[in-house]
C-alpha positions as CSV (number, residue, x, y, z in Angstrom):
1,X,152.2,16.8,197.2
2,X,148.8,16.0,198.1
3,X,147.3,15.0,201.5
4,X,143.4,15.4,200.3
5,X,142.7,11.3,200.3
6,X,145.2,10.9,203.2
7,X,143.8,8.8,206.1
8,X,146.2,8.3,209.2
9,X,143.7,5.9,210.6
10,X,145.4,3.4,207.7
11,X,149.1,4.5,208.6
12,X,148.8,4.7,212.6
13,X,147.7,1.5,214.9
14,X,146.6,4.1,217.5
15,X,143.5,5.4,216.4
16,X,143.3,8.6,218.4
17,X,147.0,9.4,217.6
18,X,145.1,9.3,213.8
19,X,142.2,11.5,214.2
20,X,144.4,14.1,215.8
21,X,146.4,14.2,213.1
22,X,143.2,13.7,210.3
23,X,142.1,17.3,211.9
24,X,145.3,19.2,211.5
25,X,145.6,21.6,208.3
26,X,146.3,20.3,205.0
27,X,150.0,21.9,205.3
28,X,150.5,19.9,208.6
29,X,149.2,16.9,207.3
30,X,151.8,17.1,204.4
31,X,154.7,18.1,206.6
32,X,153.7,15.4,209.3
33,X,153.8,12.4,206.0
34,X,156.7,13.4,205.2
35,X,158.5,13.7,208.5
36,X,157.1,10.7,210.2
37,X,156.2,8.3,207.5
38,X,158.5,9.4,204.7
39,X,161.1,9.9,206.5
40,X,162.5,13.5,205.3
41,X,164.5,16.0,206.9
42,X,163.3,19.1,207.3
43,X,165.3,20.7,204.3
44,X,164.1,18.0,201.9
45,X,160.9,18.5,202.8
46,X,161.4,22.1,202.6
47,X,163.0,21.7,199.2
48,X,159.3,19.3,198.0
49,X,156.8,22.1,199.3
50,X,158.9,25.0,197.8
51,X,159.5,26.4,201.7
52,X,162.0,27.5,203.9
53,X,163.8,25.0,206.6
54,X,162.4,27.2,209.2
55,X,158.7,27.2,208.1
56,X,158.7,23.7,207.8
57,X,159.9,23.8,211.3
58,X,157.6,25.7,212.4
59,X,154.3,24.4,211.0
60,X,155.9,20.7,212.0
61,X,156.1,22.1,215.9
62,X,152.7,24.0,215.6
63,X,150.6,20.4,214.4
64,X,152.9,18.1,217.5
65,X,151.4,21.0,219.9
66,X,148.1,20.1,218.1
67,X,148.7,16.8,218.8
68,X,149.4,16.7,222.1
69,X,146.1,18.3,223.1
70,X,143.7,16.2,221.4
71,X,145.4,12.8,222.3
């Protein structure tokens, strides 16, 4: 799953909600898509990126603490 050619800006009305999430790692990127947008729990998404439950957890929590700091 690729997030390379991903813009939020085109997804999100809130444009600073966006960048904040345009400057998170590529992993976060992918699990934030496919939480937020796609709609996946976190064991299908697990199951997609070839993870554990509890990393995609983890790197999930780790980008909204991101987040939340820059917007």
């Amino acid at each position: 799953m690729s997030c390379k050619n991903l813009d939020f800006t085109l997804i999100f009305n809130d444009k600073k909600l966006a960048a904040a999430i345009n400057n998170l790692t590529k992993r976060q990127k992918q699990i934030m898509f496919l939480k937020y947008v796609k709609e996946y729990d976190e064991h299908q998404i697990a199951n997609i990126l070839k993870v554990s439950p509890q990393a995609v957890n983890k790197v999930k929590n780790s980008a909204l603490k991101r987040i939340k700091k820059k917007a």
